[in-house]
C-alpha positions as CSV (number, residue, x, y, z in Angstrom):
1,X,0.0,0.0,0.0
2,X,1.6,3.2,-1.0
3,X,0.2,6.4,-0.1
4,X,1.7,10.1,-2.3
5,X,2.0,13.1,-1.1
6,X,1.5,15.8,-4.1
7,X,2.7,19.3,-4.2
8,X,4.2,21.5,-6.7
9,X,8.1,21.1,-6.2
10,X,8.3,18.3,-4.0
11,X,10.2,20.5,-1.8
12,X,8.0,21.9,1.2
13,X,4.1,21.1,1.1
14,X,4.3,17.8,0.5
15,X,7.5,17.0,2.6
16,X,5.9,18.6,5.6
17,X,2.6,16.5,5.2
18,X,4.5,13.2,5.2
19,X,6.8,14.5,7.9
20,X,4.0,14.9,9.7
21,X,2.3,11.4,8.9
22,X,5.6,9.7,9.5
23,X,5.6,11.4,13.1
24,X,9.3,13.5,12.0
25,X,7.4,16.5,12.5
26,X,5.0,16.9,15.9
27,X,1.4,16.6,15.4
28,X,0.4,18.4,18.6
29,X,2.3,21.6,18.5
30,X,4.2,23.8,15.4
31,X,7.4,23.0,15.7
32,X,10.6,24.8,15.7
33,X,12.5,26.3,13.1
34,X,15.4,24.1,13.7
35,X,13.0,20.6,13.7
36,X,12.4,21.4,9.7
37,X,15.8,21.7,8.7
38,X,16.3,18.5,10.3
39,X,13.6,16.0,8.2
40,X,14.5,14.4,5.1
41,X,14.4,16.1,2.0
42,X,12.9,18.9,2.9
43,X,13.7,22.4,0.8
44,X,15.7,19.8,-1.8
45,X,14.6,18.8,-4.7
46,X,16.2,19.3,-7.9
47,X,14.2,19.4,-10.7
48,X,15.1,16.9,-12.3
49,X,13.7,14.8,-9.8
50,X,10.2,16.8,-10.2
51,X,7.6,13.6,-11.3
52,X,10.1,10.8,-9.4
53,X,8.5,9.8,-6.4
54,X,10.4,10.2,-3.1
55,X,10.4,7.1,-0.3
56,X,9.5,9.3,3.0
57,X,9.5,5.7,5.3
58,X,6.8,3.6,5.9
59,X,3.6,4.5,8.5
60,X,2.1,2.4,11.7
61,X,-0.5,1.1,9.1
62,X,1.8,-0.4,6.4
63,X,1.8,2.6,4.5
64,X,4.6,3.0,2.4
65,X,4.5,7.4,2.2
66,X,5.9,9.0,-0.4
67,X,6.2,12.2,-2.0
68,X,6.8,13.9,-5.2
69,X,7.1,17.3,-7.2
70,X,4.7,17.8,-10.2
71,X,5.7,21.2,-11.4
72,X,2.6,22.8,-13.5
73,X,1.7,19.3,-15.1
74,X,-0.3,17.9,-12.3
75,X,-3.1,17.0,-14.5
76,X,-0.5,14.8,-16.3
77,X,1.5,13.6,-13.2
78,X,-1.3,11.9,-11.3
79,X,-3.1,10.2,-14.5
80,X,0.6,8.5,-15.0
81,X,1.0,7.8,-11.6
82,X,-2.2,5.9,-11.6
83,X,-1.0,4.5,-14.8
84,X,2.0,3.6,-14.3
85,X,1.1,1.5,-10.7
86,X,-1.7,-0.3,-12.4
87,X,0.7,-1.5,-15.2
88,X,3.2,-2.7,-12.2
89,X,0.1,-4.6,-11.0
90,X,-0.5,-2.6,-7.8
91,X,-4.8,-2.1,-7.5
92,X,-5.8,1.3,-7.1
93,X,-7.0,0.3,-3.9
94,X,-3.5,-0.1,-2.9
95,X,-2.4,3.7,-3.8
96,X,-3.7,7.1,-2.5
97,X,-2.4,10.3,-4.1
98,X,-2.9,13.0,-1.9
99,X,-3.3,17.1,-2.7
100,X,-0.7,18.5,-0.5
101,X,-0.9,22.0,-2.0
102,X,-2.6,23.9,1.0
103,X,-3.0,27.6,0.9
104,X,0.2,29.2,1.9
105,X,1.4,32.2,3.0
106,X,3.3,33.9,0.1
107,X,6.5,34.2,2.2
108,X,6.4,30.0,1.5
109,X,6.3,31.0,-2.0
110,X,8.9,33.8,-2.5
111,X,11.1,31.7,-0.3
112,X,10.9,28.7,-2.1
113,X,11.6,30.4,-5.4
114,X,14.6,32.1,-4.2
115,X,15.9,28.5,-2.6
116,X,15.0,26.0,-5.2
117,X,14.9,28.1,-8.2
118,X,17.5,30.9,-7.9
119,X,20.1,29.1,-5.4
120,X,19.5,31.2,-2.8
121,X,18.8,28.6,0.0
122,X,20.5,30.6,2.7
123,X,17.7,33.2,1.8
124,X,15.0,31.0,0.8
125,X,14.8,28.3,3.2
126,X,14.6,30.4,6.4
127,X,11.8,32.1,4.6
128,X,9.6,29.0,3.9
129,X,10.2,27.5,7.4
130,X,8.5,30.6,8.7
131,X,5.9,30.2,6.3
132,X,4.9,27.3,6.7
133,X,4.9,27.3,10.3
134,X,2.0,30.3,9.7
135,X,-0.2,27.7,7.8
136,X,1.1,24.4,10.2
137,X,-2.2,23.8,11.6
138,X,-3.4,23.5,7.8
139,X,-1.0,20.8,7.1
140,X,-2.2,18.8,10.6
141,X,-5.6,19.0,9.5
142,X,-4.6,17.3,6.1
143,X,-2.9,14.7,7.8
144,X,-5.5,13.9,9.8
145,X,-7.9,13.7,7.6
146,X,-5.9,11.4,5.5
147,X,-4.9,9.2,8.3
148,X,-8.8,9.1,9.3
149,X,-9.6,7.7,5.8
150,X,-6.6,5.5,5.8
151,X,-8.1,4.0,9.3
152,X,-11.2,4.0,8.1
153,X,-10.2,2.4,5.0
154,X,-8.4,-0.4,6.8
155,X,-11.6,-1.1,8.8
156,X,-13.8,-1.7,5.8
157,X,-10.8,-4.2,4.3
């Protein structure tokens, strides 16, 4: 069972959601600057890696979390993902691809241009951490949600 977290550059949103999910990131409080710069992959992806799903680690349900960057071609990305795992043989019930594109503050934004696109990460990255601590309790009420479904999900199976 493999569950994707979606965002634009692969970089922030969806990082934090599966930081979250994974327990790397605290799901009772908005954590420190610092704790960010410490999870995997997060404010680092390279865009040629855009569309490549990530391995984040696997959840207390069997999940196998992921995430990955779809640029501006999100209405191809997740068509192919679906694709693509039904060719490898894995039923659809055994995937979830997941929206991780909350509304952000436009400091995430700027921030994450300056790090990702211009080079600027000692700029850019302090910038999006403080963003996206101002939206936080957005990305725990994603999370959630999804793991609600995923529970719920598990007691229907």
């Amino acid at each position: 069972m493999k569950l994707f977290y979606c965002c634009y550059g692969g970089a922030h949103t969806s990082v934090t959601c599966a930081c979250i999910h994974l327990g790397y990131l605290p799901d009772d409080r908005i954590p420190a600057a610092s704790e960010f710069l410490s999870v995997p992959y997060y404010d680092k992806m390279e865009n040629r890696d855009l569309g490549t799903p990530v391995f984040m680690g696997r959840d207390e349900m069997g999940w196998d979390i992921y995430i990955i960057g779809m640029k501006n071609v999100k209405q191809l990305v997740i068509p192919s993902m679906k694709s693509y795992l039904n060719a490898c043989g894995v039923e659809q019930k055994g995937f979830m691809l997941i929206n991780a594109l909350v509304e952000l503050h436009p400091v995430t934004s700027i921030g994450g241009v300056l790090s990702r696109r211009f080079g600027i990460v000692s700029l850019g990255r302090p910038m999006t951490v403080w963003g996206i601590r101002k939206t936080y309790p957005k990305f725990l009420a994603l999370v959630e949600q999804v793991k609600e479904n995923l529970r719920v999900r598990q007691e229907l199976s």
